[in-house]
C-alpha atoms as a printed R data frame, in Angstrom:
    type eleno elety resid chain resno       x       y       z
1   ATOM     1    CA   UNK     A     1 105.789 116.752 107.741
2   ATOM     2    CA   UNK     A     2 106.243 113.799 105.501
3   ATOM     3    CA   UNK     A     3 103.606 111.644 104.569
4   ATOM     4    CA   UNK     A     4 104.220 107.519 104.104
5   ATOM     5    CA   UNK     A     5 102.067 105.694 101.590
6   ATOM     6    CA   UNK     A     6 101.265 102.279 101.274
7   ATOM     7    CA   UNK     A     7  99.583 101.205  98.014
8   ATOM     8    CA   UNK     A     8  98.484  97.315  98.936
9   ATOM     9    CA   UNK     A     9  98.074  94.923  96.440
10  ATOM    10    CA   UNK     A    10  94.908  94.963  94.481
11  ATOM    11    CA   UNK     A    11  91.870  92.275  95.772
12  ATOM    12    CA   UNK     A    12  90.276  90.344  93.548
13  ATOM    13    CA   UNK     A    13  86.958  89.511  95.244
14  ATOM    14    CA   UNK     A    14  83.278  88.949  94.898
15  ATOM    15    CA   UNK     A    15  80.813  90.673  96.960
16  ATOM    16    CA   UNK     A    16  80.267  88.448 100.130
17  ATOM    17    CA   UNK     A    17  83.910  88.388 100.782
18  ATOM    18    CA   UNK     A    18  84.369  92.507 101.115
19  ATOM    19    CA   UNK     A    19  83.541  92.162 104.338
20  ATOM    20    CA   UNK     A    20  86.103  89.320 105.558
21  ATOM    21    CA   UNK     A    21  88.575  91.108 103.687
22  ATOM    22    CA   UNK     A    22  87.598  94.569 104.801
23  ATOM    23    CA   UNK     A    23  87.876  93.718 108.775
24  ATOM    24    CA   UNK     A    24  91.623  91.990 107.873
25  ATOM    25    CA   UNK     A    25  92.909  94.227 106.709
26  ATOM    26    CA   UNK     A    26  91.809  97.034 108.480
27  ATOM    27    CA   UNK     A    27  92.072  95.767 111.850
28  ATOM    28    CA   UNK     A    28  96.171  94.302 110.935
29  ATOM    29    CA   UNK     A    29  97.121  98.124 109.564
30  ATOM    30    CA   UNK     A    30  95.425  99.248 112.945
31  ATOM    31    CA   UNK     A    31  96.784  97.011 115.618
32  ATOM    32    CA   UNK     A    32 100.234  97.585 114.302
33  ATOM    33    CA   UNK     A    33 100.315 101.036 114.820
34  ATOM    34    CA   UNK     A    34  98.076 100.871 118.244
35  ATOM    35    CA   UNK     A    35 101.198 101.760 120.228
36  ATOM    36    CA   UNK     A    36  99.224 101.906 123.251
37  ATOM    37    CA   UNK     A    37  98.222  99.125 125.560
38  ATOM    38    CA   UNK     A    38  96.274  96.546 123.544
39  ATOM    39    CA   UNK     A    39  93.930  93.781 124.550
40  ATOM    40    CA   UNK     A    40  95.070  91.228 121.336
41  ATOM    41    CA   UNK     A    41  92.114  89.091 119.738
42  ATOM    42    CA   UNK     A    42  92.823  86.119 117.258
43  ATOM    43    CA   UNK     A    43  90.257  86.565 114.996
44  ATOM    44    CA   UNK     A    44  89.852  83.477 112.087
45  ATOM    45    CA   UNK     A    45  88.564  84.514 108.723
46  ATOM    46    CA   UNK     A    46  85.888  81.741 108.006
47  ATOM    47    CA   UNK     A    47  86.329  82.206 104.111
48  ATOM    48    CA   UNK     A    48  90.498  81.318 104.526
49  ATOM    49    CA   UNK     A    49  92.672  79.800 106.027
50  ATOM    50    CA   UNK     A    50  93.395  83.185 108.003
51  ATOM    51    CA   UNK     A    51  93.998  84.366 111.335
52  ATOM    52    CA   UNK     A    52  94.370  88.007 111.646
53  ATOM    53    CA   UNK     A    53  94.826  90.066 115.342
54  ATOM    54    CA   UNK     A    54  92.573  93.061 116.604
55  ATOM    55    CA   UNK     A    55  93.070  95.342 119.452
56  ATOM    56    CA   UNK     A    56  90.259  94.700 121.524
57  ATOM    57    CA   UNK     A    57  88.961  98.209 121.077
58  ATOM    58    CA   UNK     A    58  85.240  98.210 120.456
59  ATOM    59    CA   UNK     A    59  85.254 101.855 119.179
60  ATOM    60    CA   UNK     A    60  87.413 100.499 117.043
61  ATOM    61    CA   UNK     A    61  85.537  97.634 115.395
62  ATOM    62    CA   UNK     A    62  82.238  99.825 115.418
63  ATOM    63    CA   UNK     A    63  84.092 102.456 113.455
64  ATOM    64    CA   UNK     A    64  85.567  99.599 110.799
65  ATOM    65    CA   UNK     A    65  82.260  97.816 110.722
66  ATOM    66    CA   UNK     A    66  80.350 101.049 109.732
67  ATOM    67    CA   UNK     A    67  83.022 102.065 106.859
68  ATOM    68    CA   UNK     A    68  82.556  98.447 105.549
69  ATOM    69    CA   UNK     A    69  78.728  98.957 105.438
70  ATOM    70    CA   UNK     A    70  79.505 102.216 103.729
71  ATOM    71    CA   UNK     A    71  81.622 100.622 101.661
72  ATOM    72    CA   UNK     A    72  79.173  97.915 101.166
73  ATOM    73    CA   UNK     A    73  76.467 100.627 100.082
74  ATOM    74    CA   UNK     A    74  78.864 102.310  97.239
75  ATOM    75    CA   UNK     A    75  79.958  99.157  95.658
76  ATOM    76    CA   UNK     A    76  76.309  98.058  95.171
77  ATOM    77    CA   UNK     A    77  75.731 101.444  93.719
78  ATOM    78    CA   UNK     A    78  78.535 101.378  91.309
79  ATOM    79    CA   UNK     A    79  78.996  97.414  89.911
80  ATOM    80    CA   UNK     A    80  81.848  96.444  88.494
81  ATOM    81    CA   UNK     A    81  83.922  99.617  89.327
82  ATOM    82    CA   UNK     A    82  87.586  99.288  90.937
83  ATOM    83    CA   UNK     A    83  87.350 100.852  94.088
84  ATOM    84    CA   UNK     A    84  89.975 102.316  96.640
85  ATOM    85    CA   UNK     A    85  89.739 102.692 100.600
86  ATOM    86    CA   UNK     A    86  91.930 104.682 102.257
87  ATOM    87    CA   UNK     A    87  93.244 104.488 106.240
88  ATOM    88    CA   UNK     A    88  94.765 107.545 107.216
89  ATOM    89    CA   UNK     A    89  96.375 108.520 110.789
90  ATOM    90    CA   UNK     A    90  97.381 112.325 111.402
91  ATOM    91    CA   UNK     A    91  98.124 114.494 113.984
92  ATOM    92    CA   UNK     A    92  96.322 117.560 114.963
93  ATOM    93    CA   UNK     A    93  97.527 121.137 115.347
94  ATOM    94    CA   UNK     A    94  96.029 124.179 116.305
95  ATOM    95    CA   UNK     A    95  96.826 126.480 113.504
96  ATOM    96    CA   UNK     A    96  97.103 130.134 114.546
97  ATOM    97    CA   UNK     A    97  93.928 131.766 115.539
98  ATOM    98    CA   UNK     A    98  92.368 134.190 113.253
99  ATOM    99    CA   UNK     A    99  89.511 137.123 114.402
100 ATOM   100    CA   UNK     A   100  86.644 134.951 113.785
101 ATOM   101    CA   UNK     A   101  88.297 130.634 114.843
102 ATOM   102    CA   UNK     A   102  90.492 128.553 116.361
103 ATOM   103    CA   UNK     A   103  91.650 126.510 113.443
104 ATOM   104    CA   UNK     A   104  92.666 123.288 113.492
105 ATOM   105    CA   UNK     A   105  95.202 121.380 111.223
106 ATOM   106    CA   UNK     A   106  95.424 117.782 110.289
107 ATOM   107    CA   UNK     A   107  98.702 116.333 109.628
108 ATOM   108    CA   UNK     A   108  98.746 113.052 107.747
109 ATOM   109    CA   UNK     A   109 101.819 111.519 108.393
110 ATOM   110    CA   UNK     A   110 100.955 107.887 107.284
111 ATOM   111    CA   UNK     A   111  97.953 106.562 103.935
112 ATOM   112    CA   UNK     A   112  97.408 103.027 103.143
113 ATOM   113    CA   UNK     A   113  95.288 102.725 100.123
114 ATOM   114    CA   UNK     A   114  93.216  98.792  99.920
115 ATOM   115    CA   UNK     A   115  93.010  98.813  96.234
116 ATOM   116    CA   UNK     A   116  89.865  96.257  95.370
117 ATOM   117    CA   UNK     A   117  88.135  95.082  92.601
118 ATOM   118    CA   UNK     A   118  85.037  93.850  93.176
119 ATOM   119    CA   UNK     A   119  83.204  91.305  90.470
120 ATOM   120    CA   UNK     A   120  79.671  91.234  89.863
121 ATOM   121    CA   UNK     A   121  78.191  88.308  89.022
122 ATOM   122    CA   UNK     A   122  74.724  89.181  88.036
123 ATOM   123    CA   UNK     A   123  72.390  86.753  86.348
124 ATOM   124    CA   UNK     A   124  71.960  86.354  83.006
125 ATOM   125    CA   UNK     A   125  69.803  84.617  80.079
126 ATOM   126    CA   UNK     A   126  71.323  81.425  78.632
127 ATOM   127    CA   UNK     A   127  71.155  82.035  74.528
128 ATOM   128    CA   UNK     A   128  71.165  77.809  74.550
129 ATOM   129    CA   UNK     A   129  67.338  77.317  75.176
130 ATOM   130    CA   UNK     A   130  64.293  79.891  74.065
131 ATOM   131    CA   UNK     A   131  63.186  78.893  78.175
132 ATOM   132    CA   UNK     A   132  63.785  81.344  80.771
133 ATOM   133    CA   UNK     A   133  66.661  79.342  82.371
134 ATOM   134    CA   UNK     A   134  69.363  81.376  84.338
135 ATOM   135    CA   UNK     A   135  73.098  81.031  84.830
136 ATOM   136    CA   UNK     A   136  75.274  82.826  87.073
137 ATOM   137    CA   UNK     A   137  78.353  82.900  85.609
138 ATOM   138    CA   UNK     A   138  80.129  83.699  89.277
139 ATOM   139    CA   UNK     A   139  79.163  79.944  89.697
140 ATOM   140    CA   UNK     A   140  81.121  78.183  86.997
141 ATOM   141    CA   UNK     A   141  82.356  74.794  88.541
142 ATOM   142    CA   UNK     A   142  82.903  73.739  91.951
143 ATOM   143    CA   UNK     A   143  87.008  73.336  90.885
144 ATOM   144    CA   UNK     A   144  86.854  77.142  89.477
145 ATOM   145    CA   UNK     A   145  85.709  78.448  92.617
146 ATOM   146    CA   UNK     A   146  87.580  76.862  94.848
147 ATOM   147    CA   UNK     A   147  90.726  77.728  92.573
148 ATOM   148    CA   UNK     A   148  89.620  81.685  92.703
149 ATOM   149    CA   UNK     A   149  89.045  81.246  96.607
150 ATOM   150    CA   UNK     A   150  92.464  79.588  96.561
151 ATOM   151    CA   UNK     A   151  94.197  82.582  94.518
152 ATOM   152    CA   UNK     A   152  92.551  85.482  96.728
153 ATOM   153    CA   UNK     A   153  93.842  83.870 100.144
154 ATOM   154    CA   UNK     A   154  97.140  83.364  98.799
155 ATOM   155    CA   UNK     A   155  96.855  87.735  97.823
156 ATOM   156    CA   UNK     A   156  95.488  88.217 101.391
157 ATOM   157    CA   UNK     A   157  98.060  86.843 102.528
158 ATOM   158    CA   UNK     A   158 100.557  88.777 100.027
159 ATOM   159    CA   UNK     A   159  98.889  92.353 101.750
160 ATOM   160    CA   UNK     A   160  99.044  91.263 105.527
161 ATOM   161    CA   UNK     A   161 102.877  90.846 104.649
162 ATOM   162    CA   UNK     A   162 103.146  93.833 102.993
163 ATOM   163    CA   UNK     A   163 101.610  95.794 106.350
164 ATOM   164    CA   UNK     A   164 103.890  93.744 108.405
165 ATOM   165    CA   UNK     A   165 107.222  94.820 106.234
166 ATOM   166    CA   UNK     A   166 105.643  98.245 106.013
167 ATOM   167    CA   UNK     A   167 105.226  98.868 109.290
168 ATOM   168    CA   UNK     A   168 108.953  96.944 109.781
169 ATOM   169    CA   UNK     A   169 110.496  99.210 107.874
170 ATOM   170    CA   UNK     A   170 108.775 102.668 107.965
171 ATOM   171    CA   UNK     A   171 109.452 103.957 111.789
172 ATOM   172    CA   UNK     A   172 110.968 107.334 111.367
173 ATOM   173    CA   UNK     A   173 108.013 109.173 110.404
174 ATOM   174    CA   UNK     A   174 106.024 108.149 113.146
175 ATOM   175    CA   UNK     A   175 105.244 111.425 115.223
176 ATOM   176    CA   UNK     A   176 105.642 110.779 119.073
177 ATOM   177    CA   UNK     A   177 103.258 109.715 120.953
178 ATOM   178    CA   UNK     A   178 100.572 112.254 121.647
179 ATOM   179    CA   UNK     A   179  98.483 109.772 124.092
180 ATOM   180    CA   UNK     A   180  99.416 107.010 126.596
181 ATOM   181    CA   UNK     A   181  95.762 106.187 127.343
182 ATOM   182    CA   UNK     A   182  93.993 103.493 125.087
183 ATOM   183    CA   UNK     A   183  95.461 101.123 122.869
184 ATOM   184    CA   UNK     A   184  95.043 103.618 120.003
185 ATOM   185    CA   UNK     A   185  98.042 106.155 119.863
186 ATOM   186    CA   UNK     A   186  96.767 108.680 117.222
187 ATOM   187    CA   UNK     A   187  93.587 109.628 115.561
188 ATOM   188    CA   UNK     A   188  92.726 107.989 112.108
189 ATOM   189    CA   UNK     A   189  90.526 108.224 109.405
190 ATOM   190    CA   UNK     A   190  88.860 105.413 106.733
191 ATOM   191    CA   UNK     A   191  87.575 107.323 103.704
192 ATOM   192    CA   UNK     A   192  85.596 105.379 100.781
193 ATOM   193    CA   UNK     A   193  84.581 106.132  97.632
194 ATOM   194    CA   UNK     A   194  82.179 108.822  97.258
């Protein structure tokens, strides 16, 4: 079976926005291959200028909003590292049965990897005055900010457009559909960093 992968675009972000970014894009790669009856939800990013669609499922967003907390967990144990989260949907086969188990087979037929790069802005010492002042350099001015805000919408953006051609484009390895009940067609996986 052949397997499609999607490298997005690499995130730059800061800490509090993983999880805004996280649930985005997550939830767009998901509800475009739900090929089962969905219950759409508009959901606005309050970060950006966003507005991204989820199916409805609440297994769904319980299962995203525990990798994200996962996710959450590694990144705080490993500042400043570029990280990589990976969605995977598969189908499952029983492999021939041996003397001692049933097996049974994943087969990944579709990867997106959400290539991030988290920055840490820790505080530091300023050298300028022998008092203990502190600067966060993730501060800088309010213009700076708002520019790097400005930048990582316009790359959000850039990734839910590369799902949408993505999914456009890439039909014909789509297995058929193995169940008609729930909006969620085939079983998936989101692995993070270990």
């Amino acid at each position: 079976m052949n397997c499609e992968v999607c490298h997005l675009k690499e995130l730059e972000l800061e800490h509090f926005e993983i999880r805004e970014i996280l649930r985005c894009i997550l939830h767009t790669i998901i509800f475009h291959r739900a090929l089962g009856l969905v219950r759409p939800k508009d959901v606005d990013l309050e970060l950006f200028d966003v507005t991204y669609v989820q199916c409805g499922e609440v297994e769904v967003e319980n299962k995203i909003e525990e990798k994200i907390e996962q996710f959450i967990c590694w990144v705080e144990k490993h500042p400043n590292k570029k990280s990589q989260i990976c969605l995977s949907f598969y189908e499952v086969k029983n492999k021939q049965a041996s003397w001692f188990s049933n097996r049974i087979e994943r087969l990944y037929w579709e990867q997106w990897y959400i290539n991030l790069n988290v920055a840490q802005h820790l505080k530091s010492h300023s050298s300028k005055s022998h008092h203990s002042k502190f600067v966060d350099p993730g501060d800088g001015t309010l213009e700076d900010r708002n520019a790097r805000s400005a930048a990582l919408e316009v790359s959000l953006r850039e990734v839910l457009f590369q799902i949408i051609k993505f999914v456009n484009e890439k039909k014909d390895h789509v297995p058929p559909i193995p169940n008609l009940e729930g909006a969620i067609s085939f079983p998936y996986e989101i692995t993070i960093p270990r």
